[in-house]
N, C-alpha and C positions, 0 to 999 in steps of 0.2 A: 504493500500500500504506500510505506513511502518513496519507494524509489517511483510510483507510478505519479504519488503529487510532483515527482521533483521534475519530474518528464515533463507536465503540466506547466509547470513553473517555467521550463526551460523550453517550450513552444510559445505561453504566452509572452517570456522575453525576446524571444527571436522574434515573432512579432510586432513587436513592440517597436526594437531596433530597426527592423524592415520600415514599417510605416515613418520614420523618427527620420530613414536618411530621404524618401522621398520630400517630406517637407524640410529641410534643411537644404536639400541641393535646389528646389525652387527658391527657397529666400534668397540664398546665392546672388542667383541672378537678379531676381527683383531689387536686390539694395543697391546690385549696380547699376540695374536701370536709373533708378532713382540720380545715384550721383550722378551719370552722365547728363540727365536731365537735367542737375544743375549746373553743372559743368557749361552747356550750351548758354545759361542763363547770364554765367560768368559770375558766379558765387565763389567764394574764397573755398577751395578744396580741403578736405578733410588732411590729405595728408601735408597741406600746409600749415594745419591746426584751426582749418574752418569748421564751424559745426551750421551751418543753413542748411544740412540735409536732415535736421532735427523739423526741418517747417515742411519737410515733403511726405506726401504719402507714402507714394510707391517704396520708400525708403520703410515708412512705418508698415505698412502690407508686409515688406519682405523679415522686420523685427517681429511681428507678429506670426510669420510663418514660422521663422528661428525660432520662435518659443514655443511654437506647439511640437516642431520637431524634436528640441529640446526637454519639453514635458515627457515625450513616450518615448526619450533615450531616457532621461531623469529615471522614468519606471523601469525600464528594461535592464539598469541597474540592479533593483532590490531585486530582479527572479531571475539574471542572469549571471554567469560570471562577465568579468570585463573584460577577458582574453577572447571572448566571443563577441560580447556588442562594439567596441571599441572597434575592431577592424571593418567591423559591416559598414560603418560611417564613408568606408569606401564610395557605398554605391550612392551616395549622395555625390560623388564626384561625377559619374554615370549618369545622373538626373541632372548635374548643371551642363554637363558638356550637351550633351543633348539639347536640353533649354535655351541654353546658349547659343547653338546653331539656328535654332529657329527663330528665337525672339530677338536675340543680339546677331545675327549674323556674323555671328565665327563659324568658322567653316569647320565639317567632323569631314576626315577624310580616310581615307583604306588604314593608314594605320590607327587612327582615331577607332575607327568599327572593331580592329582588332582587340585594342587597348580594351572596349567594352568587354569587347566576349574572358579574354583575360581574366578582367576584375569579376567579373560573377562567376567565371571558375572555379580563381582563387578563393572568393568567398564561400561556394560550396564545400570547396576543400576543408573551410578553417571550421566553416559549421559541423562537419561531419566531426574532426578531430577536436574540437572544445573540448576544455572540462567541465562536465556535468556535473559535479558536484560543487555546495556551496560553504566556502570556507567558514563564513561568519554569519550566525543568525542572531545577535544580539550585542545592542549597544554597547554592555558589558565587555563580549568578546572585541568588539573595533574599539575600544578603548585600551583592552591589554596589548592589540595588536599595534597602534598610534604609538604606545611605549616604547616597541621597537626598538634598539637602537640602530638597528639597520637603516628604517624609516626615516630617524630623526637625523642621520649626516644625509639621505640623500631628501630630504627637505630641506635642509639646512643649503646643501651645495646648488639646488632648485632657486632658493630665493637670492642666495649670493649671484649665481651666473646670472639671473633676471635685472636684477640690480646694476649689472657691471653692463649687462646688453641695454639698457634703457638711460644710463646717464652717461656712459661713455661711448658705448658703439653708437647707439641712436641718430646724436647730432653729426657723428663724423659721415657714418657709412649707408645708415638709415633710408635715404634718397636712391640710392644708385645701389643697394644690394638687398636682396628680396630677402636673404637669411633671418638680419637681425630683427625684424617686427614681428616675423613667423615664428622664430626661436620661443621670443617671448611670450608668445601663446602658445606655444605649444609645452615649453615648461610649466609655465601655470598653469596650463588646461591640467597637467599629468595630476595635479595639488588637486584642483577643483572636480576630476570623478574620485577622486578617494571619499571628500568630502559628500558628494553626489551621493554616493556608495553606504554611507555612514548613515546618512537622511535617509536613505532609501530605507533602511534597515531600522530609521528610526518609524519610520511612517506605518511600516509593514508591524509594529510592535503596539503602533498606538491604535490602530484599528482593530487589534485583537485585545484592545484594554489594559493594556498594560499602563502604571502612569509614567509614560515617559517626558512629557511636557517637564516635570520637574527635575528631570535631567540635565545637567550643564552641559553636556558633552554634544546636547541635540543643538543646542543654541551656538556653542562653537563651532558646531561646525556651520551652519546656515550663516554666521558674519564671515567666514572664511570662505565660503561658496559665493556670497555677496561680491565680495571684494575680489574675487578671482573672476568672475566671470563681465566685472566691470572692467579687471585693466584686458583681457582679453579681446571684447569688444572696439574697447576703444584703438589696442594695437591692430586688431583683423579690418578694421576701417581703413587705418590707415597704410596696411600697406595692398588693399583691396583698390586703393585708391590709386597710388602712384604706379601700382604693376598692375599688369591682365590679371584678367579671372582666371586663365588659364595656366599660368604661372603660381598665381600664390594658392589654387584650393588641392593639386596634387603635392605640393611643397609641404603645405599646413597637415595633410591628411598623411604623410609619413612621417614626419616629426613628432606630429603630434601623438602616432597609434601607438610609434616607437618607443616615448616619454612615458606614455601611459600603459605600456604590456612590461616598460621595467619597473615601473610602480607598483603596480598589481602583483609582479614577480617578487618585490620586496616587500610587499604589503600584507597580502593577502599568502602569498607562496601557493599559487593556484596552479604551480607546474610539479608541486612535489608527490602528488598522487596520479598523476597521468605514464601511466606506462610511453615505453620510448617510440611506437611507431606513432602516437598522437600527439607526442612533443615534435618529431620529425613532421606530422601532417600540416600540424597550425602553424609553423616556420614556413614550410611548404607553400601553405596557402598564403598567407601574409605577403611572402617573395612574388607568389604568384600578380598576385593585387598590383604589386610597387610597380613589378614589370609594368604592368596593364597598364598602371596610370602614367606612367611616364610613355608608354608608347600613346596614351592619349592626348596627352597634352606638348612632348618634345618635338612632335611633328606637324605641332595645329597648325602654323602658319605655312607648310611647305605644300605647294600643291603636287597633286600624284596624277602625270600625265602618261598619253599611254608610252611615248618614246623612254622610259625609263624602264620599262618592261624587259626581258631579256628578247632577241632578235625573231626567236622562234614564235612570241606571245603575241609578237606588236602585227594590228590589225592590218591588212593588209600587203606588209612584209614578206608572208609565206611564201605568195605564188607568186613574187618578183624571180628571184633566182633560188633555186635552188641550194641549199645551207653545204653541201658537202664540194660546191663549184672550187677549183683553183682559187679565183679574184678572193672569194669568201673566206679563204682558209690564211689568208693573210690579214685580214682583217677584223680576228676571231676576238679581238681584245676588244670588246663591246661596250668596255668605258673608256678608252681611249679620247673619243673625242671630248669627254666630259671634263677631261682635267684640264685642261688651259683654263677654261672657262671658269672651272672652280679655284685655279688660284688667283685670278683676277679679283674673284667674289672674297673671297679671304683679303686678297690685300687691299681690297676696297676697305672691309669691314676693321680690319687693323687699323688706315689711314683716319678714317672716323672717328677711332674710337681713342 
């Protein structure tokens, strides 16, 4: 009976997570519509430190959407592990590139499609090898667990690198390198599902009557979920702002699973009961993901015409001459003519930069 609640528990969290990345990869794009909207308007930009995307809808639609997707990750928390919902956050990347192509006109192209099929691979991969079982069922226990000291140097080294990324890298590199604003949410984020995790656990206690309200432990953590998911906000604004979509939501979503499955690994230790072919599989499938999204996203802007094809592919081509001709067999190095061309593009792209 209980392994069959737990099963329960662990459908209604996969569900949860599923529903939580659709509405999250629409807000996506909704809050950049919104900025570009003001952008055309000629409002001071977010990541110049304007805030007039506070007076637009579309901006608030798309915060509204982040919170509902939000709320059914928040749940998906308390019935799942996080070594399982954390990576599904994926297919919100899936839902904006898509969105994207259609409402934003960025273009999803052959390895774009690839990239998809990829990330829902790897994610079935990671769901099959999750661990099903759940480490902590009560405030009690995420409190002995918080003690840690494992926890408390890598919270500690959490909030130093944040600190060191926000007053010193910020102003120097902050503009021209997509790392340092994503870092900072993605460290934080890893603080704020622990916290998530804790509330989740506190929620799931106080519906079955327990009196947890009188709890400190439920209140610290809700100022600490507050305040993490404020400077989070405000850094995914800005650097949503100064870079593509396409660039900072596959950046944010491996830093960020990455921060958050060594947390969990330190926190919770939700790898110390999974035998070794489903520690191999959720690696597996995570790798699988990162491929996917980075072939999603590293090739948006390159178009895939057919002359890049191999010689035998390209329409047309076949019935010209014959592939095993003398002329043909000297001419067999099929990118040839491609590199002059590609170093021009390169020295171009060096003299720019």
């Amino acid at each position: 009976e209980g392994a069959g609640a737990m099963g329960a528990g662990f459908g209604l969290g996969l569900g949860l997570a599923l529903s939580s990345s659709a509405f999250i990869g629409g807000s996506f794009v909704l809050k950049k519509k919104g900025l570009l909207r003001l952008c055309r308007r000629g409002r001071a930009r977010a990541g110049q430190g304007g805030h007039a995307y506070l007076r637009e809808w579309l901006w608030w639609a798309g915060l509204l959407c982040m919170g509902v997707g939000e709320a059914a990750n928040f749940a998906a928390y308390a019935f799942a592990p996080a070594t399982l919902v954390t990576p599904l956050g994926a297919l919100s990347v899936l839902v904006s590139a898509v969105l994207s192509s259609t409402f934003l006109n960025e273009q999803l192209n052959v390895h774009g499609k690839i990239g998809c099929i990829l990330s829902i691979l790897g994610s079935t991969v990671m769901v099959i090898h999750a661990p099903q079982e759940e480490e902590v069922s009560s405030l009690e226990a995420m409190a002995e667990k918080l003690k840690d000291p494992g926890f408390i140097v890598f919270a500690v080294c959490v909030l130093v690198s944040s600190l060191l990324l926000i007053f010193v890298a910020g102003p120097r590199y902050g503009q021209s390198n997509v790392l340092v604003y994503v870092l900072v949410c993605s460290a934080i984020g890893s603080l704020s599902v622990s916290c998530v995790k804790g509330l989740g656990i506190a929620l799931k206690e106080l519906f079955s009557g327990k009196p947890v309200l009188k709890e400190p432990l439920g209140w610290v953590l809700l100022v600490c979920l507050v305040i993490c998911i404020s400077i989070q906000i405000n850094y995914l604004n800005k650097a949503l702002d100064i870079f593509n979509t396409s660039v900072v939501t596959p950046v944010y979503y491996v830093l960020f699973t990455t921060a958050v499955m060594t947390c969990s690994t330190i926190l919770f230790k939700e790898w110390q009961h999974m035998v070794l072919d489903n520690v191999v599989g959720s690696i597996s499938g995570f790798l699988t993901i990162v491929s996917g999204i980075f072939l999603l996203h590293a090739f948006r802007d390159m178009p895939f015409t057919p002359s890049l094809l191999p010689l035998f592919l390209q329409p047309g081509r076949a019935d010209l001459h014959p592939p095993w001709s003398s002329a043909d067999r000297h001419q067999s190095c099929q990118h040839q003519p491609l590199l002059p061309s590609e170093d021009k593009g390169s020295q171009s792209a060096e003299e720019e930069e």
